[in-house]
MARBAVEX-888136 format. One record per atom (N, C-alpha, C): residue in one letter; atom name; x, y, z. Coordinates in Angstrom, 2 decimals. Layout:
BEGIN
A;CA;X;Y;Z .
...
This chain:
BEGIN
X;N;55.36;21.22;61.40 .
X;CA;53.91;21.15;61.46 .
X;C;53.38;20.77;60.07 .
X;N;52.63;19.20;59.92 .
X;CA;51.66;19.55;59.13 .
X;C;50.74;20.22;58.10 .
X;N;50.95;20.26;56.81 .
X;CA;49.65;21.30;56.51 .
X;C;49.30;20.56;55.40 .
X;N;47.70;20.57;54.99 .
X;CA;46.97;19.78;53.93 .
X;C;47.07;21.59;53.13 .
X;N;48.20;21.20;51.76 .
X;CA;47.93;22.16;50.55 .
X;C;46.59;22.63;50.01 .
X;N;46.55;21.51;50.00 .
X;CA;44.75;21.88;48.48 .
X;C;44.64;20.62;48.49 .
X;N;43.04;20.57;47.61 .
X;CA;42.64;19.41;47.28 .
X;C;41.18;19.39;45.87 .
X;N;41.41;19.22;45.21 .
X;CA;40.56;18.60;44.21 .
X;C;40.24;17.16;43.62 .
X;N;39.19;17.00;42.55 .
X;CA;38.69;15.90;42.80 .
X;C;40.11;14.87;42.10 .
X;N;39.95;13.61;42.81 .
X;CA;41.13;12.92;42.88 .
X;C;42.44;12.98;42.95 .
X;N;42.80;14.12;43.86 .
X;CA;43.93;14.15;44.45 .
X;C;43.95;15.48;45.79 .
X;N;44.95;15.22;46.40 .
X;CA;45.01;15.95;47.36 .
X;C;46.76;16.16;47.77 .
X;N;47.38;17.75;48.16 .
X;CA;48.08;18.13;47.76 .
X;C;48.88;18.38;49.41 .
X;N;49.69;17.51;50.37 .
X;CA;49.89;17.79;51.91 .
X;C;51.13;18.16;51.81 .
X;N;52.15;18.96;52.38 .
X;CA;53.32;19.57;52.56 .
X;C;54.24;19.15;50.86 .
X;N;53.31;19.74;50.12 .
X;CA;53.75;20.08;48.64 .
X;C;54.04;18.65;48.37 .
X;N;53.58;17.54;48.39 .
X;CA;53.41;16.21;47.64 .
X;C;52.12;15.62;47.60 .
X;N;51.81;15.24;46.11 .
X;CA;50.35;14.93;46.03 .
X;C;50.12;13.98;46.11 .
X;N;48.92;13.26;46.29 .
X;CA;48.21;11.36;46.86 .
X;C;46.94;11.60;45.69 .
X;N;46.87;10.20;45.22 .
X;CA;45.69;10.58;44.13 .
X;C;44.83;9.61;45.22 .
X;N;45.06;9.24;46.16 .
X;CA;44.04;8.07;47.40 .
X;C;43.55;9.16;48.01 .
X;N;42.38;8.56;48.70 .
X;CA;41.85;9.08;50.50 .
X;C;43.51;9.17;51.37 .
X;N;43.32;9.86;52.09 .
X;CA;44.25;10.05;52.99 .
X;C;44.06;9.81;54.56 .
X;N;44.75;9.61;55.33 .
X;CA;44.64;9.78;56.79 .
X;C;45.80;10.66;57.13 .
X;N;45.67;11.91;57.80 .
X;CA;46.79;12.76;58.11 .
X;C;46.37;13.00;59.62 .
X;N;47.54;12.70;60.48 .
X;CA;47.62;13.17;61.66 .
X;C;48.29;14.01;62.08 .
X;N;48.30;14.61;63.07 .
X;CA;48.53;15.87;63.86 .
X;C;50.25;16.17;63.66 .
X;N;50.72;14.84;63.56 .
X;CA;51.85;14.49;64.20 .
X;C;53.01;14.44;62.67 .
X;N;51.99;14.76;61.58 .
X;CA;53.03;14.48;60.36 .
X;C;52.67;13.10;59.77 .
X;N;52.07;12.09;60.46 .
X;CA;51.54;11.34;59.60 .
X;C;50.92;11.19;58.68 .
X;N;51.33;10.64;57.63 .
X;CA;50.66;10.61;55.96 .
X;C;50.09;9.15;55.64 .
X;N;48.83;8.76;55.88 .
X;CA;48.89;7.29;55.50 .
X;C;47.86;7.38;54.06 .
X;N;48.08;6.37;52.88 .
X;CA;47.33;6.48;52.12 .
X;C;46.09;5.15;51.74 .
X;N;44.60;5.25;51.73 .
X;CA;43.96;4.48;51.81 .
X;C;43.55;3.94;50.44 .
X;N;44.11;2.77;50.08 .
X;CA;43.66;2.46;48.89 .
X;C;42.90;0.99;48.73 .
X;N;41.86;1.51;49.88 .
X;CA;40.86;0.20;49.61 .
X;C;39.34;0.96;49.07 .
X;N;38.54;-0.11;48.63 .
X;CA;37.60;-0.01;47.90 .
X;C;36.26;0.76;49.04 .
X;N;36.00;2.06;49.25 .
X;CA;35.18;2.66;49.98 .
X;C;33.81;2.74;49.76 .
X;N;33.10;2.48;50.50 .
X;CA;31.48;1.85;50.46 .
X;C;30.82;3.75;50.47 .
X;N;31.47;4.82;50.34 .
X;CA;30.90;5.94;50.50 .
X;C;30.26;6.22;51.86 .
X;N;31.06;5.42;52.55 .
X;CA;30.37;5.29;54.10 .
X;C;31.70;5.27;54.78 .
X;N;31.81;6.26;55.83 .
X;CA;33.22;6.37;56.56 .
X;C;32.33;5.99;57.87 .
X;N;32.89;4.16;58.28 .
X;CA;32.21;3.31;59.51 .
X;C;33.25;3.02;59.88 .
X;N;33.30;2.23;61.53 .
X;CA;33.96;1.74;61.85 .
X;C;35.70;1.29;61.50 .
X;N;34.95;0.91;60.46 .
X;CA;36.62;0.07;59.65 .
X;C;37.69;0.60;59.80 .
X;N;37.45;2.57;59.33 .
X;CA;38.51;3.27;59.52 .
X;C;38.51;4.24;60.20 .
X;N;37.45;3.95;61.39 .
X;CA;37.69;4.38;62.78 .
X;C;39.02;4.33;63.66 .
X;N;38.88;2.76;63.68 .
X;CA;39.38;1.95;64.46 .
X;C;40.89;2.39;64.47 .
X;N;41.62;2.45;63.22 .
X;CA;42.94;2.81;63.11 .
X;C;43.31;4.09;63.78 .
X;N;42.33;4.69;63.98 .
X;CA;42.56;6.54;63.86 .
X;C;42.11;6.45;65.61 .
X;N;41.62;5.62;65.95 .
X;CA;41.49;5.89;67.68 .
X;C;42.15;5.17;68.56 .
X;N;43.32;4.63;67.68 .
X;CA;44.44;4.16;68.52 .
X;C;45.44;5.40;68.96 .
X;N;45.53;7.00;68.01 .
X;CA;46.22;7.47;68.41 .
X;C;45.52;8.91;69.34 .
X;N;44.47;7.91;69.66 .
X;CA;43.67;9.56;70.66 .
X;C;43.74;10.64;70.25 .
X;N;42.88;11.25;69.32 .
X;CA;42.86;12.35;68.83 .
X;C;41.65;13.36;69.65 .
X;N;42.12;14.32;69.85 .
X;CA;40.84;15.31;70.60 .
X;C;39.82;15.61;69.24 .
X;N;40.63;15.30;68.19 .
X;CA;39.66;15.76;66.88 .
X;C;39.52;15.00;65.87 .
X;N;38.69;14.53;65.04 .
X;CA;38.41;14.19;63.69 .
X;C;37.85;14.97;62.76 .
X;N;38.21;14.91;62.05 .
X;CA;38.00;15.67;60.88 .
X;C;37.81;15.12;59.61 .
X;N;36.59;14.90;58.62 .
X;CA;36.38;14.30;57.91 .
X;C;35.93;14.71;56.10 .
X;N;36.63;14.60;55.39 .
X;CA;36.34;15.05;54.44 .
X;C;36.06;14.36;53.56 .
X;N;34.15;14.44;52.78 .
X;CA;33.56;14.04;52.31 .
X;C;33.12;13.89;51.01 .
X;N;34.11;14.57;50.54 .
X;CA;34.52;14.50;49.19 .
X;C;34.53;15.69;48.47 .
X;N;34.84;15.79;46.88 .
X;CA;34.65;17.11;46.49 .
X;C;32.96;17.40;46.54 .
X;N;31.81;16.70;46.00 .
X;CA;30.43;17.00;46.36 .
X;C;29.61;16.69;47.62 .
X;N;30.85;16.11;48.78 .
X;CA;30.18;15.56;50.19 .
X;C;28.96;14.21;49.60 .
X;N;29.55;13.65;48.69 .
X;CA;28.93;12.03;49.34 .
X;C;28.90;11.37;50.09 .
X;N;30.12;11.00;50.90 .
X;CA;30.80;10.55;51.77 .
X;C;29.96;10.19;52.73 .
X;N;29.25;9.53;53.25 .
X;CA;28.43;9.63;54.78 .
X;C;29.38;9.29;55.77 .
X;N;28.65;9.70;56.84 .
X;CA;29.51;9.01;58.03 .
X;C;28.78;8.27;59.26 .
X;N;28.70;7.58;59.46 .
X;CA;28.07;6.62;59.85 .
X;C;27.38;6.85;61.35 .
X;N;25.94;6.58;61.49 .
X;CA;25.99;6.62;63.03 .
X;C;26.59;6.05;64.48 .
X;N;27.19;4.85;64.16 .
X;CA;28.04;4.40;64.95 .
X;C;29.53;5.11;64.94 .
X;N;29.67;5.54;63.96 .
X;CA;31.05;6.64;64.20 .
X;C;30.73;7.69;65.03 .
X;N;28.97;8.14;64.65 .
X;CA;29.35;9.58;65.74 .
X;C;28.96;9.02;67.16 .
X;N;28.76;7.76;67.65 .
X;CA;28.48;7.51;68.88 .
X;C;29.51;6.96;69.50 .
X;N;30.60;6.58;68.64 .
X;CA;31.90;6.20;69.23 .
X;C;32.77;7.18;69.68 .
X;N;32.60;8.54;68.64 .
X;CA;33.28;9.67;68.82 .
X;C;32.87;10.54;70.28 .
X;N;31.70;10.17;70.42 .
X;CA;30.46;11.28;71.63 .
X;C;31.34;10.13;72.56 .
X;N;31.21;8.95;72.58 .
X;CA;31.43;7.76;73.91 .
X;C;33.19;8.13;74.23 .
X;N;33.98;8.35;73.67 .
X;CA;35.02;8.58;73.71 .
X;C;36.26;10.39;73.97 .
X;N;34.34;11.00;73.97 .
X;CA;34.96;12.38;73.84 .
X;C;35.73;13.22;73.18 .
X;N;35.69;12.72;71.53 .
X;CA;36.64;13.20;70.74 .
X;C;35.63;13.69;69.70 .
X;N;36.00;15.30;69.50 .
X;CA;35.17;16.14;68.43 .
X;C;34.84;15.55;67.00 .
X;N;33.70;15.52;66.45 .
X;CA;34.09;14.93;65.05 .
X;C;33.46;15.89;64.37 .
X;N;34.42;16.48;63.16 .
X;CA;33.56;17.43;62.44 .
X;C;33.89;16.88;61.11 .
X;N;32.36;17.14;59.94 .
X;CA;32.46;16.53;58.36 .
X;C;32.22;17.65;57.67 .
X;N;33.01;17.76;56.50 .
X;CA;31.69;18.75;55.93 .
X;C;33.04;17.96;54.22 .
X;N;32.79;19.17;53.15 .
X;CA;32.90;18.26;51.71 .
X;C;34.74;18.61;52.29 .
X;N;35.65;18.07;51.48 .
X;CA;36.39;18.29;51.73 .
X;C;37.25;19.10;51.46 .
X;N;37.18;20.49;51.02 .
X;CA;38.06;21.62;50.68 .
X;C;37.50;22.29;52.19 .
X;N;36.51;22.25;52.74 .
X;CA;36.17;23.07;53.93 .
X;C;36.94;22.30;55.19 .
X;N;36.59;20.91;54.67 .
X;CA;37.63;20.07;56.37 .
X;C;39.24;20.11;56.11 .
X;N;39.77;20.38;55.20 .
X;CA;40.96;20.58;54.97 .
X;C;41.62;22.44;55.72 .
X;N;40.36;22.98;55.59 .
X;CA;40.60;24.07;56.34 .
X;C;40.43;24.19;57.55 .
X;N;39.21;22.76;58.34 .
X;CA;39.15;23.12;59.67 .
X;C;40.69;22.36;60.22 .
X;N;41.11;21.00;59.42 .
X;CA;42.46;20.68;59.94 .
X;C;43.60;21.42;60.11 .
X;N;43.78;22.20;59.13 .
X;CA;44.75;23.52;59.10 .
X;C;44.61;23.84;60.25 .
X;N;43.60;24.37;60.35 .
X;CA;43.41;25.63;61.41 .
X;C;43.93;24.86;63.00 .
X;N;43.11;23.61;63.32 .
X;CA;43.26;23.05;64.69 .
X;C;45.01;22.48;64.65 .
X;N;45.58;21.89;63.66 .
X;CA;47.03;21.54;64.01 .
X;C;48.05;22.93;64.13 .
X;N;47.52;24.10;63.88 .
X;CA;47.84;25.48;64.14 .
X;C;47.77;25.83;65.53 .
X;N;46.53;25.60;65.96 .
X;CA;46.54;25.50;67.36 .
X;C;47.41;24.62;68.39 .
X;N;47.85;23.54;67.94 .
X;CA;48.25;22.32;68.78 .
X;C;47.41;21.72;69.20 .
X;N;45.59;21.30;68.48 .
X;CA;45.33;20.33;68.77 .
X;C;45.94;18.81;68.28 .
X;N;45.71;18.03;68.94 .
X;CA;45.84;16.24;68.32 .
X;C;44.62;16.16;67.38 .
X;N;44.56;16.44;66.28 .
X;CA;43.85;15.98;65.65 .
X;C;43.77;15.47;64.20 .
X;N;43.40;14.56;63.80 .
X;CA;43.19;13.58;62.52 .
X;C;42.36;13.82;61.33 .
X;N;42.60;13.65;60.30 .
X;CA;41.70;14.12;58.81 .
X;C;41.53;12.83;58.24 .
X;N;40.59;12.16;57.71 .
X;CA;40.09;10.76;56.86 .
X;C;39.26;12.16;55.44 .
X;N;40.56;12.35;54.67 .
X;CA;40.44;12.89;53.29 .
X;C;39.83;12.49;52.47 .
X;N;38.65;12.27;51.59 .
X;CA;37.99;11.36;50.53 .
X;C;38.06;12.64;49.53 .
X;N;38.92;11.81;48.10 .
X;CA;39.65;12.94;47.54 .
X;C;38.47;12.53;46.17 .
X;N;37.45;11.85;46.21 .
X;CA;36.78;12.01;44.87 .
X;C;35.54;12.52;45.33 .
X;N;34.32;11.55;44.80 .
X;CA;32.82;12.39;44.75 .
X;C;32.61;13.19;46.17 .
């Protein structure tokens, strides 16, 4: 199982190896690391990747001060598709991911490890 360690600003710490990128972690042990240039807007772009593997959950973490927005077409894709999306800064969504891959939900984290 999965577990996101810790996280502070520019880096983040998942089954005791650290990523100084955004992250995408899935349910399943997947570690992907995002190292493109982020508009402070989590849209579409990197939706798209993350709803190929049907997640009952998203989970979004918005940085260490929650800059991060998330876009209104993300939460209407998420509502159209029936898959939970929860944001908040990211030391708190790192705890709601914990908690749901504890459970055995399917669910996904888009980590934003700076502002």
């Amino acid at each position: 199982m999965v577990k996101i360690n810790s996280t502070e600003f520019g880096s983040i710490t998942i089954d005791g190896e650290t990523y100084r990128n955004d992250v995408v972690i899935s349910w399943d042990g997947t570690v992907k690391e995002i190292r493109t240039s982020l508009r402070h807007v989590f849209g579409e772009p990197e939706l798209k990747d993350i709803l190929i593997k049907m997640p009952e959950l998203i989970v979004i973490g918005t940085g260490d001060s929650g800059l991060l927005r998330v876009s209104e077409e993300v939460k209407r894709k998420c509502k159209q598709n029936a898959i939970e999306l929860v944001y908040d800064i990211s030391k708190k969504a790192i705890v709601k991911f914990n908690e749901n891959v504890a459970k055995g939900k399917r669910v996904i984290a888009f980590i934003h490890v700076t502002c």
